[in-house]
Kinemage of the C-alpha trace (Angstrom):
@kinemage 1
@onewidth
@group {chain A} dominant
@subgroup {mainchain}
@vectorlist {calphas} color= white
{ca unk a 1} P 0.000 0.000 0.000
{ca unk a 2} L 1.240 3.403 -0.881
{ca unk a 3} L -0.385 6.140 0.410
{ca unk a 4} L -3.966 5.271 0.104
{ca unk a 5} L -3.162 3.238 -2.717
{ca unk a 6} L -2.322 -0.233 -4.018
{ca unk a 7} L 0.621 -1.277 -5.784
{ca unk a 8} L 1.565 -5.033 -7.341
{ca unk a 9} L 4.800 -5.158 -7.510
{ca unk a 10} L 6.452 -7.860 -9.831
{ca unk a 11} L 9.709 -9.910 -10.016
{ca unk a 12} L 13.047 -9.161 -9.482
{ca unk a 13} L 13.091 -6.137 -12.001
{ca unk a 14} L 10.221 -4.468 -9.594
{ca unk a 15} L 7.773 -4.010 -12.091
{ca unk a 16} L 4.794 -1.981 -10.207
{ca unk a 17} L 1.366 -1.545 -11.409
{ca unk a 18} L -1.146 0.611 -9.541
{ca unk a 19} L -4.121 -1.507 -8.687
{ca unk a 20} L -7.968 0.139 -9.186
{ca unk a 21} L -10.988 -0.746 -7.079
{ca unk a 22} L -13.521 -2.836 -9.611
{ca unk a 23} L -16.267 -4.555 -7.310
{ca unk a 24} L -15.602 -6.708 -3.846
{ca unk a 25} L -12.459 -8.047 -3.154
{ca unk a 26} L -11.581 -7.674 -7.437
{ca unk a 27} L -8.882 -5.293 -8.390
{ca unk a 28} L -7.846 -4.210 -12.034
{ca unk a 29} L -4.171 -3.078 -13.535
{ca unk a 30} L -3.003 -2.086 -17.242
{ca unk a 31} L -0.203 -4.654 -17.260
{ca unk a 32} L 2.387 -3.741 -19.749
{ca unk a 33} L 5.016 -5.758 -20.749
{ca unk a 34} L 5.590 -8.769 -23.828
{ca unk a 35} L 3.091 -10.752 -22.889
{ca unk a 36} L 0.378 -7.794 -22.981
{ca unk a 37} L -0.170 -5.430 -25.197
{ca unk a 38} L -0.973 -1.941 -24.748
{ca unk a 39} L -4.513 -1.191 -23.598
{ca unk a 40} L -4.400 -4.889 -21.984
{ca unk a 41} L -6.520 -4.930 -18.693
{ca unk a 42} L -5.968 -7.726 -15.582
{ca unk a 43} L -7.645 -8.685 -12.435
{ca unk a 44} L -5.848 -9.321 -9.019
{ca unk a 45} L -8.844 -10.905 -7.018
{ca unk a 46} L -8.039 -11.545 -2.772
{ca unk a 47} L -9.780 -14.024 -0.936
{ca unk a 48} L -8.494 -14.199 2.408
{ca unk a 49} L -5.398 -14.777 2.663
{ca unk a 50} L -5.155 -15.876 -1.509
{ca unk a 51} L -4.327 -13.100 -4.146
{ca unk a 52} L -5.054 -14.916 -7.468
{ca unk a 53} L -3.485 -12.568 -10.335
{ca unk a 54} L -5.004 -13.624 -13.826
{ca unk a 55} L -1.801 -12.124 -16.297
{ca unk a 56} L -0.142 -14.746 -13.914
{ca unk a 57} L -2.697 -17.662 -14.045
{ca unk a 58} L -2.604 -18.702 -17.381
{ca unk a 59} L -0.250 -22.141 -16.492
{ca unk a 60} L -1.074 -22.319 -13.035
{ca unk a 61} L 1.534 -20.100 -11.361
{ca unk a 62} L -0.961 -16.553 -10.288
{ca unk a 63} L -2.180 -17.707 -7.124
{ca unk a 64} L -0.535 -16.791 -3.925
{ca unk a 65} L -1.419 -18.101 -0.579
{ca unk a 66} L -0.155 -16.525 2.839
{ca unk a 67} L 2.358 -17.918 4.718
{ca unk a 68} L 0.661 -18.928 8.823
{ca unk a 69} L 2.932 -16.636 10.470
């Protein structure tokens, strides 16, 4: 969170897209990079303690679970 604002940030080259409200717990971002092109629009949805980021989902690997902690 940044401010009143929240970021994803991405991988080891800190990618960071701004994340806007959309409805519930569902969150948009304008990805941009070679797997999206311009315009492209993605959803980071949080349920509980799982962030499921769709750009990332497409084999499996966009879901993120809390560590117990």
């Amino acid at each position: 969170m940044v401010g009143d604002s929240l970021e994803l940030t991405v991988g080891p080259g800190t990618v960071v897209w701004p994340l806007d409200h959309w409805n519930g717990d569902v969150f948009v971002f304008e990805p941009f990079s070679e797997n999206a092109a311009l315009g492209s629009v993605s959803q980071a949805t949080f349920d509980g303690s799982t962030l499921e980021i769709e750009l990332l989902d497409e084999h499996g690997l966009g879901t993120f679970t809390r560590a117990a902690g």
